[in-house]
N, C-alpha and C positions, 0 to 999 in steps of 0.2 A: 504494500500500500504506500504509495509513494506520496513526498508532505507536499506535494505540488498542487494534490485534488481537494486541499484546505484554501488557497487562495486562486484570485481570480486572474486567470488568464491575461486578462488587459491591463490588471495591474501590473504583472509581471514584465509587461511587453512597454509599460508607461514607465518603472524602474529603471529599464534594462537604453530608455535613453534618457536617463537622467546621470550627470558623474557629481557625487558628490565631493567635497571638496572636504580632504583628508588632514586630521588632525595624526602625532606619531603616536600610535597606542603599543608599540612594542617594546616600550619599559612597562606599561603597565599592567598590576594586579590586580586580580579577580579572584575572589572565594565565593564558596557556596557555603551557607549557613543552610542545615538541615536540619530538623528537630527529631525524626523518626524514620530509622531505617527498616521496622519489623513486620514488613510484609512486600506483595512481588512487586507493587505498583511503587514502593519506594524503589525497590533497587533497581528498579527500570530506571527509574529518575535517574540512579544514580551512575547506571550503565550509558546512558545516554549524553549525561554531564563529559565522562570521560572520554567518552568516544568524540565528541564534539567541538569543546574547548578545550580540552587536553589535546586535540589535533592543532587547535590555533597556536594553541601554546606552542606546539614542537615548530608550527612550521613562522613563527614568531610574530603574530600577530598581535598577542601580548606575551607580558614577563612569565605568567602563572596562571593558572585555571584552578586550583586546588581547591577539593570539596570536605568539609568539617560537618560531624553529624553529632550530635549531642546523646546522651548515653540514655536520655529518658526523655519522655516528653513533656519537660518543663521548661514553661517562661522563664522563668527565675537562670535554671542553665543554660539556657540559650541566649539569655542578655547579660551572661559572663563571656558567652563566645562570642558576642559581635564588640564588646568590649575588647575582649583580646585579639581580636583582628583589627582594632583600632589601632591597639598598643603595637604591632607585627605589619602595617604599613602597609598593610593592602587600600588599593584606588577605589574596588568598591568591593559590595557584598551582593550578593543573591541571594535570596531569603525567601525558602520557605517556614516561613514563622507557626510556632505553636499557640501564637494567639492572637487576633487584629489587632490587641489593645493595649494587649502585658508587655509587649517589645516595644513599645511606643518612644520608652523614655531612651531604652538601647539606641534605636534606629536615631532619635534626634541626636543624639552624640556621637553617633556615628556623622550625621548630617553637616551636623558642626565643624569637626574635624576634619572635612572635607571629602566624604569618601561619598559615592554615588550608591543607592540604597533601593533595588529594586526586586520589589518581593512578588513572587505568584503563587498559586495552588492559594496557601493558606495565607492570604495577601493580610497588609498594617493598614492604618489607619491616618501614622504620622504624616501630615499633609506635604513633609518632603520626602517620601520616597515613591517611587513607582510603582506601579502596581499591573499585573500580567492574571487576566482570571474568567474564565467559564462563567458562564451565566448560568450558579448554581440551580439557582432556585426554576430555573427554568429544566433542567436538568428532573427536577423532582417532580416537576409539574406533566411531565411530558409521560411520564413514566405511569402516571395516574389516566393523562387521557391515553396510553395506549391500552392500558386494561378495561376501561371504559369503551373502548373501540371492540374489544374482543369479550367481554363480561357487560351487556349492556343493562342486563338488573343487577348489575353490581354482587355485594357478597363484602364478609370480611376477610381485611388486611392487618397482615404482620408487619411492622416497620422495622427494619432493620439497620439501625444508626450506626457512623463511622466514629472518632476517637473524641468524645467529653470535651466539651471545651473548645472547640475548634472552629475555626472560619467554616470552613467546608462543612466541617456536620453541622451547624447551624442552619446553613444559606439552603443543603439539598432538603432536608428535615422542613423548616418552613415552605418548599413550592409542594414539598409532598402534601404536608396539611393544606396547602392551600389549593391543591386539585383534586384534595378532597371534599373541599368545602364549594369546590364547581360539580363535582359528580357524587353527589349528596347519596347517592346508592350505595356507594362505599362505606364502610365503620371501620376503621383502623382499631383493631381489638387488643393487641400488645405489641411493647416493642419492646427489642431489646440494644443494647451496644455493639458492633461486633467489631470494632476495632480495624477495622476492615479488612480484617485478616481471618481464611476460611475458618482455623482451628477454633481461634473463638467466637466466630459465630456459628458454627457448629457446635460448639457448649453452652450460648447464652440461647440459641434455638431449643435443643434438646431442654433446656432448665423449663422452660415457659410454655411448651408444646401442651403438658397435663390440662392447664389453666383455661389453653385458650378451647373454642367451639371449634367450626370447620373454618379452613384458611381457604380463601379463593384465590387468594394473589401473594405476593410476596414483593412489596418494596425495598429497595435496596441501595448500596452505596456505593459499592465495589467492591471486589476481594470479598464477598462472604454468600454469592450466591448457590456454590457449591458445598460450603461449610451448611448452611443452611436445606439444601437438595437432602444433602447425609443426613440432616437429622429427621428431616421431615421422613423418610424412607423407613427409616429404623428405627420412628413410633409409628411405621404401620398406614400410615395417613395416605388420602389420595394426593397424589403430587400436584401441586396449585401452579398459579404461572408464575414463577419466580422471574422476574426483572433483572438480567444479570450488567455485569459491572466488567468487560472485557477482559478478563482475564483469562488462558490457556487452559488453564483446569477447569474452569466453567463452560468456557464455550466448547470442551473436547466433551464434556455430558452433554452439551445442550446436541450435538450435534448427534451422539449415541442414540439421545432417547427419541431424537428426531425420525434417524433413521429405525428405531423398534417400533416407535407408534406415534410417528407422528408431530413430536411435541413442538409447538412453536411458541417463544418468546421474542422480546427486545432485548438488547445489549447495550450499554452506553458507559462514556466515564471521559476523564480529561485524560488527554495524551501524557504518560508520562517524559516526552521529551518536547515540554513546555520548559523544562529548565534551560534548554537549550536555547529555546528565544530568548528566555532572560537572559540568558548569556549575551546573546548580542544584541542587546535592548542595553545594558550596561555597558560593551564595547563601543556601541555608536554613540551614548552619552558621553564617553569618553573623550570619542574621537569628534567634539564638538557640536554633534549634530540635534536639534530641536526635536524633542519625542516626549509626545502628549504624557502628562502623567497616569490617565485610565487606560490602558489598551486590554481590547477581549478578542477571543479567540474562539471559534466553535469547538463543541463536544464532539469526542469521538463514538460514531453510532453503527453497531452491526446490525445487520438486519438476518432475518428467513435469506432473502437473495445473497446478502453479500458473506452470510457464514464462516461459508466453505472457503474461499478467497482469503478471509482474512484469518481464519486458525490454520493452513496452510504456511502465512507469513509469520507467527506468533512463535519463536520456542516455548520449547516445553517448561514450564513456572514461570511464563513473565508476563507480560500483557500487550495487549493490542497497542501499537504505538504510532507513531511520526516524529521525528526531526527536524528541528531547522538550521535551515543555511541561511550565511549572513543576507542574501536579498531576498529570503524568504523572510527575513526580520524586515527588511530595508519595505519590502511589499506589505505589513504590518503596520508599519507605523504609517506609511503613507496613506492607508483607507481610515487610519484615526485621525487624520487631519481634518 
């Protein structure tokens, strides 16, 4: 799946005669501030990052690309680390941050300092840094009118939320509630956390399964749509439409049960090599150039048709992805103008 069928063609062609006029970014550094590596759609990030900017880096575009992940998912540690990336003289940071609001006072002193501070996935707040992000809640919303598309007297819903506390589980969490409160057939009956990671939500499924009545749907975040398949299976239940989250393990069941009987869902989630734009969303701020401080990007969506194509492209434990190239950034910032 190539990151080219993400932007538009005559952008690309409206870029491609534009030269922008070049500041020298090959002394400069770049880190990646990570708050959570424990599950595939981080390490995708993380495989991504490397592959990407660590290419820049070798072939010297800038000094450094180096990526820093904190040991737990706390605010609190992770505004030690962008602190100490102050104090180690990196130009800027990339942040996926563990909270819009807790790294606020980190990101300003980084701001201060002079370091260029631009966060996606789990985006800040601090009115100077950048910010790179999915239009979560639309994400949530969409995933409500698809099962309303395919369950038109509705039925109940299990909601299954990403990590406490978080931009992202916030933002999918409220369009979910609120395409339920457009497709009022719906009851969202329990929910649980999964961390977005199958294992547990396959233990916070199995805990809650006794409580709940018949599930007709299953909303979802990512990484726990399979976690969740398992447990539903082995309490016996009839398999509802689980909403999955692009991931390799899921879409290689969706596609099994497809081929035994049938089964058809949605797929969706942000690409993990959105850190990748950031990367060069911070290399072009760098190198002088004018870049809106909101930029969004579409969600990655598999379909019944596109399945097969895209678990084909997917190794085995990572997830559905895309990559950017610096004028596939350059083609980004220029549709946010």
């Amino acid at each position: 799946m190539r990151n080219t069928t993400l932007l538009g063609a005559a952008t690309f062609a409206m870029m491609a005669s534009i030269a922008p006029v070049h500041a020298d970014t090959s002394d400069k550094r770049i880190a990646l501030s990570n708050n959570y590596a424990g599950n595939s759609w981080r390490q995708a990030m993380l495989e991504s990052w490397s592959e990407i900017a660590g290419a820049a880096a070798q072939d010297g575009v800038v000094a450094a690309a180096d990526a820093f992940t904190t040991s737990e998912n706390q605010a609190t540690e992770q505004a030690a680390q962008i602190q100490n990336l102050i104090l180690q003289g990196y130009d800027a940071i990339v942040l996926n941050a563990a909270s819009p609001t807790a790294l606020n006072g980190a990101v300003a002193e980084a701001c201060n300092a002079g370091l260029v501070v631009v966060s996606f996935d789990g985006i800040v707040t601090e009115p100077c840094a950048w910010r790179i992000a999915v239009d979560f809640q639309q994400m949530g919303r969409e995933q409500v009118d698809y099962l309303a598309s395919r369950l038109p007297d509705g039925g109940n819903l299990l909601e299954i939320r990403g990590l406490a506390g978080v931009f992202v589980d916030d933002e999918i969490s409220a369009g979910i509630h609120d395409g339920v409160a457009q497709h009022s057939q719906f009851d969202i009956v329990g929910a649980v956390h999964g961390d977005w990671a199958q294992e547990v939500a396959q233990r916070a499924v199995s805990g809650i399964l006794p409580s709940l009545p018949e599930i007709a749907g299953v909303v979802t975040q990512g990484g726990d749509g399979y976690g969740a398949a398992q447990a539903i299976r082995a309490a016996g239940r009839d398999m509802p439409i689980i909403v999955l989250g692009n991931r390799q393990d899921e879409m290689q069941w969706w596609a099994d049960q497809r081929d035994a009987n049938g089964y058809e869902t949605l797929s969706l989630s942000i690409a993990p090599g959105v850190a990748t734009l950031a990367f060069w969303v911070a290399q072009q701020i760098l190198d002088g150039q004018d870049v809106p401080k909101d930029l969004t990007v579409p969600f990655l969506k598999v379909t019944q048709d596109t399945l097969d194509e895209t678990l084909a492209q997917t190794p085995a434990g990572s997830v559905a992805n895309v990559t950017y190239s610096l004028d596939d950034a350059r083609a980004v910032i220029a549709e946010a103008d």
